[in-house]
C-alpha positions in Angstrom: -51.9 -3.5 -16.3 -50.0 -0.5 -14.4 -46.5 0.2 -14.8 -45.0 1.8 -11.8 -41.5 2.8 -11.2 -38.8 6.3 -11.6 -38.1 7.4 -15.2 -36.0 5.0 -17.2 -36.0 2.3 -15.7 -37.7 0.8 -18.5 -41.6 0.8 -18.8 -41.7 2.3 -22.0 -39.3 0.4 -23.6 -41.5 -2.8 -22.3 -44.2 -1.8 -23.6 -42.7 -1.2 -26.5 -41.8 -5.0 -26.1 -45.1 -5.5 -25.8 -46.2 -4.2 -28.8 -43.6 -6.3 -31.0 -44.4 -9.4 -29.2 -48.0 -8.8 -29.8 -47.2 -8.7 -33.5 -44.9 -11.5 -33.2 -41.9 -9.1 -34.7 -38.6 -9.9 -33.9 -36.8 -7.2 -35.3 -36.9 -3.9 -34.2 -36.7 -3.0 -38.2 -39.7 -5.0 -38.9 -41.7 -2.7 -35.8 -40.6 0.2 -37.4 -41.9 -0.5 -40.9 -44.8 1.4 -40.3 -42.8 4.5 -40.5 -42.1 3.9 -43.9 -45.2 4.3 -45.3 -46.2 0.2 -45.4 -49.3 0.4 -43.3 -50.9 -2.4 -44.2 -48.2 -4.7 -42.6 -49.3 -7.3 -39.7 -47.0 -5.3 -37.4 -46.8 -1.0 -37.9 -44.6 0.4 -35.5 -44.6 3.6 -32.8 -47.6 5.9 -33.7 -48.9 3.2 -36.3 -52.1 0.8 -36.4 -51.6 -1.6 -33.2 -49.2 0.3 -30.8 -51.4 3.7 -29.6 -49.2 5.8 -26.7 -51.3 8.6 -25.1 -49.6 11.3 -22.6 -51.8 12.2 -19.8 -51.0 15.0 -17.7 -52.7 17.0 -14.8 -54.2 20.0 -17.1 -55.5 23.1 -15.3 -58.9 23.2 -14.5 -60.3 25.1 -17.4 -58.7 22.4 -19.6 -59.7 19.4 -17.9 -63.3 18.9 -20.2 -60.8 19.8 -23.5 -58.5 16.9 -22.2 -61.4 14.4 -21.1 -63.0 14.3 -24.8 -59.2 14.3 -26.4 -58.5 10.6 -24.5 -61.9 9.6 -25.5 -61.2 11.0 -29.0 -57.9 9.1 -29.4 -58.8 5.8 -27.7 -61.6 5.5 -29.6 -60.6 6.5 -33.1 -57.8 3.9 -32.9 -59.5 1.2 -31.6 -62.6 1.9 -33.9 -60.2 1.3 -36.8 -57.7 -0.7 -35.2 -59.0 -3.0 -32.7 -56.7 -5.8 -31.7 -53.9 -3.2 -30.2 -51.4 -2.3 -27.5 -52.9 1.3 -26.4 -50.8 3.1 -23.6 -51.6 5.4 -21.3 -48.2 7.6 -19.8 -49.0 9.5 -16.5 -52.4 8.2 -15.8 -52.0 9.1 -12.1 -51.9 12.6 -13.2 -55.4 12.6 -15.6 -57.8 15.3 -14.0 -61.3 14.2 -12.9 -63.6 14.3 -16.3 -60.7 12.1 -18.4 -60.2 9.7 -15.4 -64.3 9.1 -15.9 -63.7 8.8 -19.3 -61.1 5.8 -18.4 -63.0 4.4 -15.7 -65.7 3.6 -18.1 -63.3 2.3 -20.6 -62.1 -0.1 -17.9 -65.0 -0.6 -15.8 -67.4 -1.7 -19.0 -64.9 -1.8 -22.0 -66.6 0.1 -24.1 -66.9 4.0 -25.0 -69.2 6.5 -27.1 -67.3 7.8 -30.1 -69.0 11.3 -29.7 -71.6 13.5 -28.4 -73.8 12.3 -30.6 -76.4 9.7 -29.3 -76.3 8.0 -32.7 -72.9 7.3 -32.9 -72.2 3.2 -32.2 -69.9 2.4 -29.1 -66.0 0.9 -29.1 -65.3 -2.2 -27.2 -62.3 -2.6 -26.1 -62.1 -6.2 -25.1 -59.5 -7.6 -28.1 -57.1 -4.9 -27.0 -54.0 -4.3 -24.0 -54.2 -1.4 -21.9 -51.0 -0.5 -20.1 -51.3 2.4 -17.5 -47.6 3.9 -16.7 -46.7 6.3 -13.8 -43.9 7.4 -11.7 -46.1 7.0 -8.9 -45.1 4.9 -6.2 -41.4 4.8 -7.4 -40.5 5.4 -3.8 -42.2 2.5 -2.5 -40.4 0.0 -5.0 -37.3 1.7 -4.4 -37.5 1.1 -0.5 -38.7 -2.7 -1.1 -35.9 -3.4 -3.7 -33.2 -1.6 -1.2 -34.8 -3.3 1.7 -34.8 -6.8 0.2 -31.4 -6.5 -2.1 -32.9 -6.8 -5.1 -36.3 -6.8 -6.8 -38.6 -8.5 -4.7 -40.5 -11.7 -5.3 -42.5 -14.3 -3.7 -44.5 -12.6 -0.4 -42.6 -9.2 -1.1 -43.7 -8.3 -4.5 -47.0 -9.7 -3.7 -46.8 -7.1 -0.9 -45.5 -4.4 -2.9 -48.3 -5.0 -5.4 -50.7 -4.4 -2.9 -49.1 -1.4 -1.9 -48.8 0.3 -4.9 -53.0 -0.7 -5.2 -53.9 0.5 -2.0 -51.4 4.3 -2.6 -53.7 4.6 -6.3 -56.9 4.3 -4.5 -55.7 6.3 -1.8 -54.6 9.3 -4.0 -57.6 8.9 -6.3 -60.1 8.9 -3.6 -58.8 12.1 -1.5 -58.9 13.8 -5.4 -62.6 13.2 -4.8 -63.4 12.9 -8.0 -66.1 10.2 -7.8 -68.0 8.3 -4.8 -65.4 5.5 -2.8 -67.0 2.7 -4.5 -67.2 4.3 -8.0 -62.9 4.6 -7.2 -62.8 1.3 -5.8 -64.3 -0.5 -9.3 -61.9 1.6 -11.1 -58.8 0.8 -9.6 -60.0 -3.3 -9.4 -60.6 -2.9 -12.7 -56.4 -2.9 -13.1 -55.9 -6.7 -13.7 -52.0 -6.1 -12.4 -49.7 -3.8 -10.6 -46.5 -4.0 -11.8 -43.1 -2.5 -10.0 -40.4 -1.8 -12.2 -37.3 -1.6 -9.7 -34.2 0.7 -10.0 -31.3 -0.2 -11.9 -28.2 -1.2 -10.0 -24.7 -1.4 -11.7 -24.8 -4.7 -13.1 -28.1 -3.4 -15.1 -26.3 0.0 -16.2 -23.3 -2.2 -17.4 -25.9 -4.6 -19.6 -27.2 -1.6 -20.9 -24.0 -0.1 -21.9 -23.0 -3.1 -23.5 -26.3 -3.4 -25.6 -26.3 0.4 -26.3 -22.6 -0.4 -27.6 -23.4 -3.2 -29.7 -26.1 -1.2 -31.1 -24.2 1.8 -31.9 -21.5 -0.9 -33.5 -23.9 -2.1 -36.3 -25.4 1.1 -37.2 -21.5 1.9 -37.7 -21.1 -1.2 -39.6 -24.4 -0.5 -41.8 -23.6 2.6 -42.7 -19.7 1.3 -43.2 -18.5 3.9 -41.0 -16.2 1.4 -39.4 -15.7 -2.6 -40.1 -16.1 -3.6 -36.4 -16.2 -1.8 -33.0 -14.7 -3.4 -30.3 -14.5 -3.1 -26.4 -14.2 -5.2 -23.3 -15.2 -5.7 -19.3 -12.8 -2.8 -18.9 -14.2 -0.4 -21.2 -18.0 -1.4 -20.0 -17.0 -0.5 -16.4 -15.3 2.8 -17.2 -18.2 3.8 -18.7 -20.6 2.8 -15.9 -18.1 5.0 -14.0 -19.6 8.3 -15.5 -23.1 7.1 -14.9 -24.1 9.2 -11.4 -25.5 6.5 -8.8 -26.8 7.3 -5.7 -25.9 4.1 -3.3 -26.7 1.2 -5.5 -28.8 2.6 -7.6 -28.5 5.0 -11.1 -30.1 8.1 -10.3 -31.6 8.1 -13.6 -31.9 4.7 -14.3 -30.9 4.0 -17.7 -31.2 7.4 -19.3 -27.8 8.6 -19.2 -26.1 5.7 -20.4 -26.9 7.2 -24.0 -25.5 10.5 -23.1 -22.6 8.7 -21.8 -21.8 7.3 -24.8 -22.3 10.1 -26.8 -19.8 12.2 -25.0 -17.5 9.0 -24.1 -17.6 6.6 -27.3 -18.3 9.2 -29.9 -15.9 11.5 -28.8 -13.0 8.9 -28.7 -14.2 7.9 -32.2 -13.9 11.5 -33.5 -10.5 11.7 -31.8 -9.1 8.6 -33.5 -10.6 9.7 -37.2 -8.8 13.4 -36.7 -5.6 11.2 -35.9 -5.8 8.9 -39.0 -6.8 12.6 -41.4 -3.7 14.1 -39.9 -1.5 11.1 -40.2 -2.8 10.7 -44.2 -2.2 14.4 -44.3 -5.4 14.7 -46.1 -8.5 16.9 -44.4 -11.3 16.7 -47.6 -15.0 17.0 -47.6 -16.3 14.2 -46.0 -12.9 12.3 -44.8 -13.6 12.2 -41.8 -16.8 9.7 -41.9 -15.1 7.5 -44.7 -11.2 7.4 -42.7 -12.3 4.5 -40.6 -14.1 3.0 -43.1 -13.3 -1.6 -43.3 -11.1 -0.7 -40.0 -11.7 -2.5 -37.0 -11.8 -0.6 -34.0 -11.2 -1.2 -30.1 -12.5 0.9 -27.5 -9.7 0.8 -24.8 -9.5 2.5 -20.9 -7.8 5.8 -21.1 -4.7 6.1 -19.1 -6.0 9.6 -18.0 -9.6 9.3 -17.0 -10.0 12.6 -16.0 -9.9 13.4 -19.7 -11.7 11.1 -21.4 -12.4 7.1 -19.7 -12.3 5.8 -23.4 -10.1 6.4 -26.2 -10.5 4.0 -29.7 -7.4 2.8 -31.4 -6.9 0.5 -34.8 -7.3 -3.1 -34.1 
């Protein structure tokens, strides 16, 4: 499948998704085993056995061979070891020519050479999920979601699909990298075009509420606080400092975590400094243990300018 759609708006984090589902792991701790050293475990976790993420990016033209045999190299060495897996490829769109034939024939035949060496045995790739992301064509799903009000379905998306089709075979044959037909087999080779559409408001505030929750556990965990608390209020004051440009977040979901880290964690810090100065105490280490089996609530500021948040004792 390709991914298609402006940066965070989500397509790593789905495949991502993927990956867990694949492995049937609910929990994002059980994912992330892998990373503890447990590689044997049904499902590993980012940069483990099952979940592969490759970056490919338009090298200069002296590099482009080096780049071709290191997608080969990595697809390959996974997959020989690993291969029932979720293997992504970020910024295909941008692969120079020799690594694009090097994915054509992993699409076209499912199968690749593991080296030069006409002895070595070939990979399949057939018990595996290739996901393809780009930016590319963000515009187009940005002018059909705008157009329609939302993110289009039924005869839209099916149109938008075949847009986004048509603007990959379009861009990959004027690079002229192989004959039209060769680029047509290629790019039918893509079992599914899928448009990731901006995020409007409501989507920012669902991910500031998640992001929140989140941030509220790890708190909890670590028994920094006993409970963080907030309400519609605090969610929308927040969405406030996310920059939108008409209905949609310029950056889609990526500055709702810098939001909160100058918003939530900053209010936080505030309240702590109050309760040191109130105990008349300012020790080593105070300030992470001041809050500690307190609940607290986020709250609108009554001077936005300043800060939109401030957290007070429940």
């Amino acid at each position: 499948m390709s991914l298609h759609g402006s940066p965070g708006v989500g397509k790593s984090l789905f495949h991502r998704i993927l990956a867990r589902a694949a492995y049937n792991a609910t929990r994002e701790s059980d994912f992330d085993s892998g990373r503890r050293g447990r590689r044997n475990e049904a499902c590993p976790g980012a940069g483990c056995p099952g979940y592969k993420v490759i970056f490919g990016t338009d090298y200069v033209v002296r590099e482009r061979e080096t780049q071709a045999r290191m997608l080969r190299d990595a697809v390959t060495r996974h997959l020989e070891k690993y291969p029932e897996s979720v293997v992504v490829v970020e910024e295909y769109d941008k692969l120079g020519c020799p690594a694009r034939g090097m994915l054509k024939q992993m699409l076209e035949h499912g199968s690749a050479g593991t080296g030069a060496n006409p002895f070595d045995r070939n990979v399949t790739f057939g018990r595996s999920i290739f996901v393809l992301e780009a930016n590319m064509g963000f515009m187009d799903v940005h002018d059909a979601s705008a157009a329609g009000g939302g993110a289009p379905t039924g005869d839209e998306l099916t149109a938008l699909q075949r847009k986004l089709k048509d603007g990959l075979f379009e861009k990959w044959t004027s690079d002229g990298c192989e004959d039209r037909e060769d680029t047509l087999k290629v790019v039918g080779a893509i079992d599914i075009f899928v448009p990731f559409v901006p995020l409007d408001r409501a989507a920012v505030k669902a991910i500031v509420h998640a992001q929140l929750e989140r941030r509220g556990e790890t708190k909890k965990a670590r028994r920094e606080l006993a409970r963080l608390e907030w309400d519609d209020r605090v969610l929308e004051a927040l969405v406030n400092e996310v920059e939108f440009e008409g209905e949609y977040a310029i950056e889609g979901g990526k500055e709702v975590a810098i939001v909160l880290s100058r918003c939530v964690t900053r209010a936080l810090r505030v309240l702590a400094e109050t309760e040191i100065a109130r105990a008349g105490t300012d020790g080593v280490g105070v300030r992470a243990r001041v809050l500690r089996d307190r609940v607290v609530r986020l709250k609108p500021s009554t001077a936005p300018a300043t800060a939109p948040v401030v957290a007070v004792l429940a």
